[in-house]
C-alpha positions as CSV (number, residue, x, y, z in Angstrom):
1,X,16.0,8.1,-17.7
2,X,13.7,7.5,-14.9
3,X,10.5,5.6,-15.2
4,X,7.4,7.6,-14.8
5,X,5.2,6.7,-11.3
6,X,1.7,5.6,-11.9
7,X,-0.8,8.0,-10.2
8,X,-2.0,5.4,-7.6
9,X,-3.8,6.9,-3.8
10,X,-0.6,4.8,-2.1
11,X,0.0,1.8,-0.4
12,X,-3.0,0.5,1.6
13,X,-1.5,-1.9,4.3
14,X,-1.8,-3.0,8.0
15,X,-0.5,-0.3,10.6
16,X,-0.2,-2.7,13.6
17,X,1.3,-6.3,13.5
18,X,0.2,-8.8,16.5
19,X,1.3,-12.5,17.5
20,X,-0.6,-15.3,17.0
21,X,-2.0,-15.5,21.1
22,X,-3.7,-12.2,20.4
23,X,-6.3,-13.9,18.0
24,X,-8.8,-15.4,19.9
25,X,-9.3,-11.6,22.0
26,X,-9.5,-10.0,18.6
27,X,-11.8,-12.4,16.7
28,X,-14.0,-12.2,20.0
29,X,-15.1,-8.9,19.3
30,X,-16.4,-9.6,16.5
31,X,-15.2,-6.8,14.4
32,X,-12.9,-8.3,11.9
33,X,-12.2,-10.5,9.1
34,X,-9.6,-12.4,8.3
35,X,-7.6,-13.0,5.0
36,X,-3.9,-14.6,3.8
37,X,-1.2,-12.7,4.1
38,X,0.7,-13.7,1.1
39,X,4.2,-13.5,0.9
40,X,4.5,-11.5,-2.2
41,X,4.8,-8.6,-3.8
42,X,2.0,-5.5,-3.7
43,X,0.1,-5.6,-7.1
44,X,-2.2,-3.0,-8.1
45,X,-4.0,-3.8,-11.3
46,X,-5.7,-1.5,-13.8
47,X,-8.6,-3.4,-15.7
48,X,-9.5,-1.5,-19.0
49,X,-12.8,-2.9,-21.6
50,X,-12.4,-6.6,-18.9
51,X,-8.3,-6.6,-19.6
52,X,-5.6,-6.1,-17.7
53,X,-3.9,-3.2,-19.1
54,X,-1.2,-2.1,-16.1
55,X,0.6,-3.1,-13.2
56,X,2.0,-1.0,-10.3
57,X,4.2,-1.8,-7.4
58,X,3.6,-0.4,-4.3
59,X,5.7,2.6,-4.8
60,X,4.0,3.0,-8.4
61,X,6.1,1.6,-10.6
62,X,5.5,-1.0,-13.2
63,X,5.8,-4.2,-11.9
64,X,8.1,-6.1,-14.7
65,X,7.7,-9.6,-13.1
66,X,3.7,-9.7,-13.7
67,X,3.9,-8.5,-17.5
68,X,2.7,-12.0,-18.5
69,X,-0.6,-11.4,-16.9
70,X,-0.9,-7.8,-19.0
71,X,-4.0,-8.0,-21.4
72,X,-4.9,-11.1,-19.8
73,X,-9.1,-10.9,-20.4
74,X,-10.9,-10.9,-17.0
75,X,-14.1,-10.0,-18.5
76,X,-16.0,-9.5,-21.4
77,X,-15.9,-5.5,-21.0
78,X,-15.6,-3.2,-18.0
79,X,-12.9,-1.1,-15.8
80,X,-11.8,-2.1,-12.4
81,X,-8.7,-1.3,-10.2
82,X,-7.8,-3.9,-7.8
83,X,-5.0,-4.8,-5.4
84,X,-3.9,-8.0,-4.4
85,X,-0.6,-9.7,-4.0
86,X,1.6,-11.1,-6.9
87,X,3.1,-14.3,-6.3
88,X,6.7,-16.4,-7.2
89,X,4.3,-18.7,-9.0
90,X,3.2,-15.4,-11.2
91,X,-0.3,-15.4,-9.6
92,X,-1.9,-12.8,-8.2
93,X,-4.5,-12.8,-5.1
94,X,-6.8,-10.2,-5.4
95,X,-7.7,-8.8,-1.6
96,X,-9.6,-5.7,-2.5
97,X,-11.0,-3.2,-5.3
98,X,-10.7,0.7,-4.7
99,X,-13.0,1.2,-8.3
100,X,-15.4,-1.3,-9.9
101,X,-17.5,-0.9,-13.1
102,X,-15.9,2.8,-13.1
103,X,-17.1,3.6,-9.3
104,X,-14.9,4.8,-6.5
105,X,-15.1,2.0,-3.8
106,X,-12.6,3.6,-1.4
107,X,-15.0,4.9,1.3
108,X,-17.3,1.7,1.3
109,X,-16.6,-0.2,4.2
110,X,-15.2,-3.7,3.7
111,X,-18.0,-5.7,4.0
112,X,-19.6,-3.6,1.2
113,X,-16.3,-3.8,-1.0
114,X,-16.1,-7.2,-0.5
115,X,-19.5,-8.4,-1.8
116,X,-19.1,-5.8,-5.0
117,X,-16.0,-7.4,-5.6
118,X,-17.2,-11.0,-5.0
119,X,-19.9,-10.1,-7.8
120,X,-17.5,-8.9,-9.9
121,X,-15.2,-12.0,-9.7
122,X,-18.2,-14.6,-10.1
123,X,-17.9,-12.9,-14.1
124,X,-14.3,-13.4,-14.1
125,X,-13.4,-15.6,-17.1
126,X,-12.7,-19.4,-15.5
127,X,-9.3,-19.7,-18.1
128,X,-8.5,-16.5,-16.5
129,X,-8.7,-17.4,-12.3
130,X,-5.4,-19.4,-12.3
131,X,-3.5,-16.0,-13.2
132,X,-6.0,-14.0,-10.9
133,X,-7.7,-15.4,-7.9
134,X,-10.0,-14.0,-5.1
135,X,-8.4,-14.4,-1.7
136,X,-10.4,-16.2,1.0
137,X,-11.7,-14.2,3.6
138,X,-13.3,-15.8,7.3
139,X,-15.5,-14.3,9.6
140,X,-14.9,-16.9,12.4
141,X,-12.3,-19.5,13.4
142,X,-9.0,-16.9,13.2
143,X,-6.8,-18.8,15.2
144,X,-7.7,-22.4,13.2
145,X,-7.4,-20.5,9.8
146,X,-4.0,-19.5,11.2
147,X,-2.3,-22.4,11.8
148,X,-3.4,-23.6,8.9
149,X,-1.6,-21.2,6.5
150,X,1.7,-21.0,8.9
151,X,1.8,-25.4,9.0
152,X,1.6,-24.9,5.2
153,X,4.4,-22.9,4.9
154,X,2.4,-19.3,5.3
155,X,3.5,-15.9,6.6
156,X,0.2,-15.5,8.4
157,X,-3.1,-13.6,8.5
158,X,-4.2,-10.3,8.0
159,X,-7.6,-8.8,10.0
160,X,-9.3,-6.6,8.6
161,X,-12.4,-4.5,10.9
162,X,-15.6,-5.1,8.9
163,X,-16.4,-1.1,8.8
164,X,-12.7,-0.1,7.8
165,X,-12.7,2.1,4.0
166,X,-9.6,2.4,1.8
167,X,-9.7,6.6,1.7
168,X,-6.5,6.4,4.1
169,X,-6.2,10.0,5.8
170,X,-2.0,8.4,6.7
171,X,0.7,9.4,4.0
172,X,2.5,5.9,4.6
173,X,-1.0,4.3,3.0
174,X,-1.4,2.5,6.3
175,X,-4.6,1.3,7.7
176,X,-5.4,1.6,11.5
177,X,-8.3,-0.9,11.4
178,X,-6.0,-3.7,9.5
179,X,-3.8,-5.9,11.7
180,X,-1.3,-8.7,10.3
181,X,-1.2,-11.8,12.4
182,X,2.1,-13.3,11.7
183,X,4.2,-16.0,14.0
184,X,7.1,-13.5,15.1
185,X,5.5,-9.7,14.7
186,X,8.2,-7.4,13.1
């Protein structure tokens, strides 16, 4: 028997992928953001009454290695969706939220999603932000930010232009206005 596919708008990731000496042209024009890009696995979470009630893969599926982390309370009540990246350590960095407090997010731009979901994190329970933690996101010093995550050990960075909405028009669910940074572009 197959397992049933969550109902989820698709993969939302970056379309292009860029070395490292592109950074300092690409921060210049002052259009992006930048975030970790963890080396993990795609983890889209469904927040029901403040808990986490289900986990999806990219593709859909439920993603078995996170079930510790299901009806893990977040909040005292409320529904969210959010996507972020689920880690070997069983954490997961949330990077985004298509719906918070029950409201479709998708065709905010990311500077608008970004402070909603900020808010909404600030109310995250402090036992529960070792499980689930807000990735960092810098407006300046790319290429500094950089090297710091890939001397650590990192994959690399992921920009993300300031105005860009998570409605994707692609079927692959990838974003023209995302670019991953990484030290050998694949």
């Amino acid at each position: 028997m197959s397992e049933r596919r969550a109902e989820i708008a698709g993969y939302r990731g970056p379309l292009e992928c860029v070395g490292p000496d592109e950074l300092d042209t690409l921060e210049a024009t002052g259009l992006y953001v930048a975030e970790e890009k963890h080396d993990g696995c795609f983890a889209e979470l469904i927040v029901i009454g403040g808990m986490v009630s289900e986990i999806y893969s990219r593709s859909g599926l439920p993603l078995d290695d996170a079930w510790p982390l299901l009806d893990l309370r977040l909040r005292p009540s409320g529904g969210a969706v959010l996507h972020g990246e689920h880690l070997a350590d069983g954490a997961i960095w949330i990077w985004d939220a298509p719906l918070l407090a029950d409201k479709d997010l998708r065709d905010w731009p990311l500077a608008a999603r970004r402070a909603a979901l900020e808010a909404w994190y600030s109310t995250v329970d402090p036992a529960a932000r070792d499980d689930v933690r807000l990735a960092e996101q810098r407006t300046a010093g790319f290429r500094a930010f950089f090297d710091q995550i890939v001397g650590r050990g990192g994959e690399g960075i992921v920009l993300k232009a300031k105005h860009s909405t998570l409605a994707t028009r692609r079927a692959d669910g990838k974003l023209r206005d995302w670019v991953k940074v990484k030290s050998r572009p694949d």
